[in-house]
C-alpha positions as CSV (number, residue, x, y, z in Angstrom):
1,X,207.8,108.7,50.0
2,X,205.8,105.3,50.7
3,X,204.1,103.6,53.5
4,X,206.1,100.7,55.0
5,X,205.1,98.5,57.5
6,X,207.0,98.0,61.2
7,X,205.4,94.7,62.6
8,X,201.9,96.5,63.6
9,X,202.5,100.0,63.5
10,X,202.2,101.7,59.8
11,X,203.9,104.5,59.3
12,X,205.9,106.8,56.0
13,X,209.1,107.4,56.0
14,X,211.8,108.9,53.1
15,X,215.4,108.9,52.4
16,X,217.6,111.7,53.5
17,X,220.4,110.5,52.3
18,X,222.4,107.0,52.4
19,X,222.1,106.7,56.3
20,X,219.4,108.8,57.4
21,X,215.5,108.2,57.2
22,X,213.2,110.4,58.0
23,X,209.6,108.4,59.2
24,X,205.9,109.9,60.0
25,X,203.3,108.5,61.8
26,X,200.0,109.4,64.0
27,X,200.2,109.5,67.6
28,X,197.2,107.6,67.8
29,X,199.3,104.6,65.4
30,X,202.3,104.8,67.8
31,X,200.2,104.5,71.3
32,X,198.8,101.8,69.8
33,X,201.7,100.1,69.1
34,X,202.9,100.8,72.7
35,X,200.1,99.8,74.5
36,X,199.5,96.2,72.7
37,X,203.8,95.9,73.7
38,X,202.9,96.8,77.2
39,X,200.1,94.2,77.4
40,X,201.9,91.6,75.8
41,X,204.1,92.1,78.7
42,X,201.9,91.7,80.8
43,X,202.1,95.6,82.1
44,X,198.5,96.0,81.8
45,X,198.0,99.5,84.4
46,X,200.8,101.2,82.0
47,X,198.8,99.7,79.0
48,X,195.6,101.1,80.6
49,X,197.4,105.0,81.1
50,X,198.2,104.8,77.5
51,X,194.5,104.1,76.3
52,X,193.5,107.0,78.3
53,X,196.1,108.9,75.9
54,X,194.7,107.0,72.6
55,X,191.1,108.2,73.8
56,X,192.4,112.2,74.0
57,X,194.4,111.9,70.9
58,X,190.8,110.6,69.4
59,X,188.9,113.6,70.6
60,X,191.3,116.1,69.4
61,X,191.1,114.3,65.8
62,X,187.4,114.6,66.2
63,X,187.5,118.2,67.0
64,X,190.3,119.4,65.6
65,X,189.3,122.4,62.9
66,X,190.1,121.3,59.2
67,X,191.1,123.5,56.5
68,X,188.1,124.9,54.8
69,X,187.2,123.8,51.7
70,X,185.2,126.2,48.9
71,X,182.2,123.6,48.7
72,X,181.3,124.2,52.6
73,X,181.5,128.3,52.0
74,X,178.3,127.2,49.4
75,X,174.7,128.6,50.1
76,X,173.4,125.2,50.0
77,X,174.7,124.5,53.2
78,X,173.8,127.6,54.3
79,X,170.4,126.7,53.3
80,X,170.3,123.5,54.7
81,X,171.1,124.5,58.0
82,X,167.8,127.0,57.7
83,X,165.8,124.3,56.5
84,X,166.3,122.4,59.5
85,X,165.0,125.0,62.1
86,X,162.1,125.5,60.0
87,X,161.6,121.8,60.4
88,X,161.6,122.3,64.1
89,X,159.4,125.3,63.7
90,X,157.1,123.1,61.9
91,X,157.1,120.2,64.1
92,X,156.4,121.9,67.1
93,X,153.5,123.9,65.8
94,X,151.7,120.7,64.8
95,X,152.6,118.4,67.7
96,X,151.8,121.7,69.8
97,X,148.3,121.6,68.1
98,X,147.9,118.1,68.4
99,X,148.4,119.1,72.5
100,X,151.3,116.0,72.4
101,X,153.1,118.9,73.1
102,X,152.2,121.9,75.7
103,X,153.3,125.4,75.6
104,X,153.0,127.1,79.2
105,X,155.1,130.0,78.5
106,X,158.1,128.3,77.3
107,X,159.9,130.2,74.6
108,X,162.8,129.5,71.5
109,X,166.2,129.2,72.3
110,X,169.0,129.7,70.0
111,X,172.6,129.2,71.2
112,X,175.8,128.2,69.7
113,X,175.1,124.5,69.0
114,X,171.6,125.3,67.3
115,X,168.0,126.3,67.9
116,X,164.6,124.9,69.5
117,X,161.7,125.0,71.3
118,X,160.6,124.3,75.1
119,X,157.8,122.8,75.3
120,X,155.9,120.6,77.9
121,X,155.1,116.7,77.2
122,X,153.0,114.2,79.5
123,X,154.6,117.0,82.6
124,X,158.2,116.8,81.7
125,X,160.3,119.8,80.2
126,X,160.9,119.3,76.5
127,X,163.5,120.9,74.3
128,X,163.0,119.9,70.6
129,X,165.7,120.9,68.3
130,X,168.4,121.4,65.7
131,X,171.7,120.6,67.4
132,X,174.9,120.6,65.8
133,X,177.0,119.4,68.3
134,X,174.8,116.2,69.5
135,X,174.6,115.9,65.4
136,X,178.8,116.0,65.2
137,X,179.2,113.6,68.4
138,X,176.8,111.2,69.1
139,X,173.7,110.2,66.0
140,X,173.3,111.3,62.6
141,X,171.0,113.3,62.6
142,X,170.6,117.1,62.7
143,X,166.8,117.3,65.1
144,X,166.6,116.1,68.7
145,X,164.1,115.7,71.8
146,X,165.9,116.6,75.2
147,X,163.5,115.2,78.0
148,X,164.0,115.6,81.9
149,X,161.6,116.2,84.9
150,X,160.4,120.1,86.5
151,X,161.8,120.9,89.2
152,X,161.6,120.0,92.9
153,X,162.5,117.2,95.4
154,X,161.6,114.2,93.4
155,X,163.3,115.5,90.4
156,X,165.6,112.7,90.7
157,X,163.4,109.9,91.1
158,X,161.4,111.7,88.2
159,X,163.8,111.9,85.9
160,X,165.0,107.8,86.6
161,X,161.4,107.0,85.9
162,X,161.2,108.9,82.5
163,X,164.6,107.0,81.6
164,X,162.3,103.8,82.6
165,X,159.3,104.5,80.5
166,X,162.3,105.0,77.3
167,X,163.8,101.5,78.2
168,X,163.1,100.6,74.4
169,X,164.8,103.5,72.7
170,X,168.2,102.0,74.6
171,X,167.4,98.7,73.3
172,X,167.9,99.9,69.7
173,X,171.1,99.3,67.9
174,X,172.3,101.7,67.9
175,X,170.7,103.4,71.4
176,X,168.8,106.1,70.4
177,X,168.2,106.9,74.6
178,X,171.1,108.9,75.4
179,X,172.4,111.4,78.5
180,X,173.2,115.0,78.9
181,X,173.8,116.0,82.7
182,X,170.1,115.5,83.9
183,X,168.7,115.7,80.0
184,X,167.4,112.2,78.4
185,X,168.2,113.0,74.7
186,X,167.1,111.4,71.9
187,X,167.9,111.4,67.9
188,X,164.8,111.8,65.9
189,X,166.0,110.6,62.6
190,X,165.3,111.6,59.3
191,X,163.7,109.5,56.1
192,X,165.8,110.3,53.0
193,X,165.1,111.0,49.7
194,X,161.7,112.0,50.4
195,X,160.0,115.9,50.7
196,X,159.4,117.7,53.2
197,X,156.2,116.9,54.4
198,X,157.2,113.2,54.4
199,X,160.1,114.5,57.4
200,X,157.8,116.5,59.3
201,X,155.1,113.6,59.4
202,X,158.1,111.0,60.4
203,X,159.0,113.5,63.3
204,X,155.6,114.2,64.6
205,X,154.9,110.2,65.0
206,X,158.7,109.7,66.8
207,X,157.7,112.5,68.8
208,X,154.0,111.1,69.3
209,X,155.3,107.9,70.0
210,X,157.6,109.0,72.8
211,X,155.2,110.5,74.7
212,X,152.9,107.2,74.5
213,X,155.7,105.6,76.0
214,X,155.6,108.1,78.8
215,X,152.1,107.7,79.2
216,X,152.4,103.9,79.9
Protein backbone atom coordinates (compact mmCIF):
# COMPACT_ATOMS: atom_id res chain seq x y z
CA UNK A 1 0.00 0.00 0.00
CA UNK A 2 1.29 3.74 -0.84
CA UNK A 3 0.02 7.17 -0.83
CA UNK A 4 -0.83 8.61 -4.32
CA UNK A 5 -1.94 11.75 -5.18
CA UNK A 6 -5.52 12.76 -6.94
CA UNK A 7 -5.07 16.46 -8.08
CA UNK A 8 -5.45 17.95 -4.31
CA UNK A 9 -6.84 15.31 -2.39
CA UNK A 10 -4.19 12.66 -0.88
CA UNK A 11 -5.31 9.62 -0.26
CA UNK A 12 -3.89 5.34 -0.01
CA UNK A 13 -5.15 2.98 -1.95
CA UNK A 14 -4.03 -0.97 -2.88
CA UNK A 15 -4.56 -3.45 -5.47
CA UNK A 16 -7.31 -6.04 -5.16
CA UNK A 17 -6.71 -7.50 -8.02
CA UNK A 18 -6.11 -6.51 -11.86
CA UNK A 19 -9.34 -4.23 -12.00
CA UNK A 20 -10.19 -3.33 -8.59
CA UNK A 21 -8.57 -0.75 -6.15
CA UNK A 22 -9.37 -0.38 -2.96
CA UNK A 23 -8.47 3.69 -1.71
CA UNK A 24 -8.58 5.31 1.99
CA UNK A 25 -8.85 8.63 2.88
CA UNK A 26 -9.96 11.17 5.89
CA UNK A 27 -13.22 12.73 5.76
CA UNK A 28 -11.77 15.89 6.62
CA UNK A 29 -9.18 15.28 3.06
CA UNK A 30 -12.34 14.55 0.92
CA UNK A 31 -14.59 17.66 2.24
CA UNK A 32 -11.83 19.53 1.46
CA UNK A 33 -11.57 18.51 -1.79
CA UNK A 34 -15.30 19.02 -2.32
CA UNK A 35 -15.61 22.26 -0.95
CA UNK A 36 -12.54 24.02 -2.94
CA UNK A 37 -14.65 22.11 -6.29
CA UNK A 38 -17.79 23.78 -5.14
CA UNK A 39 -16.10 27.25 -4.92
CA UNK A 40 -14.26 26.96 -7.97
CA UNK A 41 -17.78 26.75 -9.26
CA UNK A 42 -18.69 29.39 -7.91
CA UNK A 43 -21.30 27.48 -5.50
CA UNK A 44 -20.09 29.18 -2.58
CA UNK A 45 -23.42 28.58 0.15
CA UNK A 46 -22.89 24.64 -0.75
CA UNK A 47 -19.06 25.31 -0.26
CA UNK A 48 -20.00 27.18 3.08
CA UNK A 49 -22.46 23.84 4.39
CA UNK A 50 -19.54 21.71 3.74
CA UNK A 51 -17.02 23.83 5.95
CA UNK A 52 -19.50 23.61 8.67
CA UNK A 53 -18.96 19.66 8.06
CA UNK A 54 -14.92 20.08 7.95
CA UNK A 55 -15.24 22.03 11.32
CA UNK A 56 -17.37 18.84 13.11
CA UNK A 57 -15.12 16.37 11.53
CA UNK A 58 -12.23 18.63 13.28
CA UNK A 59 -13.72 18.44 16.72
CA UNK A 60 -14.40 14.80 16.69
CA UNK A 61 -10.48 14.30 15.63
CA UNK A 62 -9.84 16.60 18.56
CA UNK A 63 -11.85 14.64 20.97
CA UNK A 64 -12.01 11.46 19.77
CA UNK A 65 -10.40 8.88 22.52
CA UNK A 66 -7.04 7.30 21.37
CA UNK A 67 -5.83 3.95 22.14
CA UNK A 68 -3.91 4.10 25.30
CA UNK A 69 -0.48 3.81 25.27
CA UNK A 70 1.64 2.12 28.48
CA UNK A 71 3.74 5.50 28.90
CA UNK A 72 0.40 7.56 29.84
CA UNK A 73 -0.60 4.57 32.53
CA UNK A 74 3.12 5.90 34.21
CA UNK A 75 3.05 7.53 37.77
CA UNK A 76 4.83 10.38 36.41
CA UNK A 77 1.97 11.63 34.90
CA UNK A 78 0.09 10.74 37.68
CA UNK A 79 2.40 12.94 39.52
CA UNK A 80 2.41 15.64 37.38
CA UNK A 81 -1.11 16.16 37.46
CA UNK A 82 -0.68 16.43 41.52
CA UNK A 83 1.97 18.78 41.17
CA UNK A 84 -0.11 21.06 39.47
CA UNK A 85 -2.89 21.52 42.15
CA UNK A 86 -0.29 21.95 44.64
CA UNK A 87 0.86 24.73 42.43
CA UNK A 88 -2.54 26.26 42.75
CA UNK A 89 -2.63 25.49 46.37
CA UNK A 90 0.48 27.36 46.63
CA UNK A 91 -0.33 30.28 44.53
CA UNK A 92 -3.39 31.05 46.19
CA UNK A 93 -2.08 30.92 49.69
CA UNK A 94 0.57 33.61 48.84
CA UNK A 95 -1.44 35.95 46.59
CA UNK A 96 -4.17 35.32 49.38
CA UNK A 97 -1.60 36.70 51.89
CA UNK A 98 -0.41 39.29 49.78
CA UNK A 99 -4.54 40.35 49.99
CA UNK A 100 -4.17 40.47 45.82
CA UNK A 101 -6.47 37.87 46.43
CA UNK A 102 -9.54 37.83 49.10
CA UNK A 103 -11.12 34.88 50.62
CA UNK A 104 -14.82 35.79 51.91
CA UNK A 105 -15.93 32.33 52.46
CA UNK A 106 -15.24 31.04 49.15
CA UNK A 107 -14.09 27.40 49.18
CA UNK A 108 -12.06 24.57 46.66
CA UNK A 109 -13.81 23.15 43.86
CA UNK A 110 -12.83 19.94 42.21
CA UNK A 111 -14.84 18.76 39.20
CA UNK A 112 -14.21 16.72 36.29
CA UNK A 113 -12.01 19.15 34.27
CA UNK A 114 -9.68 19.83 37.38
CA UNK A 115 -9.37 21.73 40.68
CA UNK A 116 -9.26 25.47 42.18
CA UNK A 117 -9.93 27.99 44.32
CA UNK A 118 -12.61 30.91 44.59
CA UNK A 119 -11.29 33.69 45.60
CA UNK A 120 -12.14 37.53 45.43
CA UNK A 121 -9.84 40.10 43.35
CA UNK A 122 -10.24 44.10 43.12
CA UNK A 123 -14.52 42.87 43.85
CA UNK A 124 -14.81 40.34 41.06
CA UNK A 125 -15.25 36.45 41.55
CA UNK A 126 -12.05 34.60 40.86
CA UNK A 127 -11.56 30.96 40.13
CA UNK A 128 -7.81 30.09 39.98
CA UNK A 129 -7.05 26.68 38.73
CA UNK A 130 -5.79 23.49 37.11
CA UNK A 131 -8.04 22.82 34.11
CA UNK A 132 -7.63 20.13 31.80
CA UNK A 133 -10.10 20.84 29.44
CA UNK A 134 -9.22 24.81 28.81
CA UNK A 135 -5.50 23.05 28.79
CA UNK A 136 -6.70 20.45 25.83
CA UNK A 137 -8.73 23.20 23.82
CA UNK A 138 -7.65 26.53 23.93
CA UNK A 139 -3.65 27.51 25.53
CA UNK A 140 -0.91 25.37 26.66
CA UNK A 141 -0.99 25.54 29.78
CA UNK A 142 -2.32 23.40 32.60
CA UNK A 143 -3.21 26.77 35.51
CA UNK A 144 -5.86 29.36 34.81
CA UNK A 145 -7.67 32.67 36.19
CA UNK A 146 -11.52 32.69 35.40
CA UNK A 147 -12.72 36.36 36.19
CA UNK A 148 -16.43 37.75 36.02
CA UNK A 149 -18.49 40.26 38.16
CA UNK A 150 -20.91 39.27 41.65
CA UNK A 151 -24.06 39.21 41.06
CA UNK A 152 -26.88 41.75 40.56
CA UNK A 153 -28.30 44.21 37.91
CA UNK A 154 -25.12 45.71 36.56
CA UNK A 155 -23.58 42.31 36.27
CA UNK A 156 -23.54 42.91 32.65
CA UNK A 157 -22.14 46.14 32.35
CA UNK A 158 -19.58 44.83 35.12
CA UNK A 159 -18.45 42.15 33.50
CA UNK A 160 -17.94 44.35 29.89
CA UNK A 161 -15.85 46.65 32.00
CA UNK A 162 -13.58 43.96 33.45
CA UNK A 163 -13.14 42.64 29.72
CA UNK A 164 -12.15 46.53 29.15
CA UNK A 165 -9.59 46.88 31.95
CA UNK A 166 -7.95 43.17 30.11
CA UNK A 167 -7.85 44.91 26.57
CA UNK A 168 -4.00 44.04 26.54
CA UNK A 169 -4.12 40.35 27.38
CA UNK A 170 -6.38 40.22 23.88
CA UNK A 171 -3.74 42.19 22.17
CA UNK A 172 -1.26 39.28 22.73
CA UNK A 173 -0.45 36.88 20.03
CA UNK A 174 -1.70 34.65 20.75
CA UNK A 175 -4.82 36.23 23.01
CA UNK A 176 -4.41 35.17 26.28
CA UNK A 177 -8.18 37.16 27.17
CA UNK A 178 -10.55 34.51 26.37
CA UNK A 179 -14.56 33.62 27.03
CA UNK A 180 -16.48 31.10 28.93
CA UNK A 181 -20.34 31.92 29.13
CA UNK A 182 -20.11 35.07 31.43
CA UNK A 183 -16.33 33.90 32.68
CA UNK A 184 -13.21 36.12 31.32
CA UNK A 185 -10.52 33.32 31.30
CA UNK A 186 -7.06 33.65 31.10
CA UNK A 187 -3.83 31.16 30.57
CA UNK A 188 -1.33 31.80 33.18
CA UNK A 189 1.64 30.26 31.52
CA UNK A 190 4.37 28.43 32.87
CA UNK A 191 8.41 29.12 32.62
CA UNK A 192 10.17 25.90 31.74
CA UNK A 193 13.08 24.24 32.79
CA UNK A 194 13.13 26.02 35.95
CA UNK A 195 12.00 24.66 39.80
CA UNK A 196 9.34 25.13 41.48
CA UNK A 197 9.61 28.18 43.21
CA UNK A 198 10.64 29.87 39.91
CA UNK A 199 6.64 28.74 38.64
CA UNK A 200 4.92 29.86 41.61
CA UNK A 201 6.82 33.37 41.67
CA UNK A 202 5.95 33.61 37.67
CA UNK A 203 2.15 32.97 38.65
CA UNK A 204 1.86 35.21 41.53
CA UNK A 205 3.28 38.37 39.30
CA UNK A 206 0.63 37.30 36.22
CA UNK A 207 -1.84 37.08 38.83
CA UNK A 208 -0.59 40.40 40.52
CA UNK A 209 -0.44 42.02 37.39
CA UNK A 210 -3.98 41.33 36.41
CA UNK A 211 -5.37 42.73 39.13
CA UNK A 212 -3.26 46.12 38.58
CA UNK A 213 -4.93 46.14 35.42
CA UNK A 214 -8.31 45.96 37.09
CA UNK A 215 -7.37 48.56 39.40
CA UNK A 216 -6.58 51.10 36.60
Amino acid sequence: MKGVKNSDMEFLKAAVNKNHYIALTSWSKLLTYIQKALETKGLFDASSDVKQLIGLCEKQDTDAFLPLKPEELGPQIGRRVYQYTEIVEKVVSQLSAEKVLVRAGLLPMGSAVGYGWYRLIDNYICFLEYNAYYWSQYRETPIWISIRARKGKNKRHSNEKLRESLKSLERENPSRLLADDDWTIIPLMLPVNVDESVVIASLVRQVREIRRMLSN
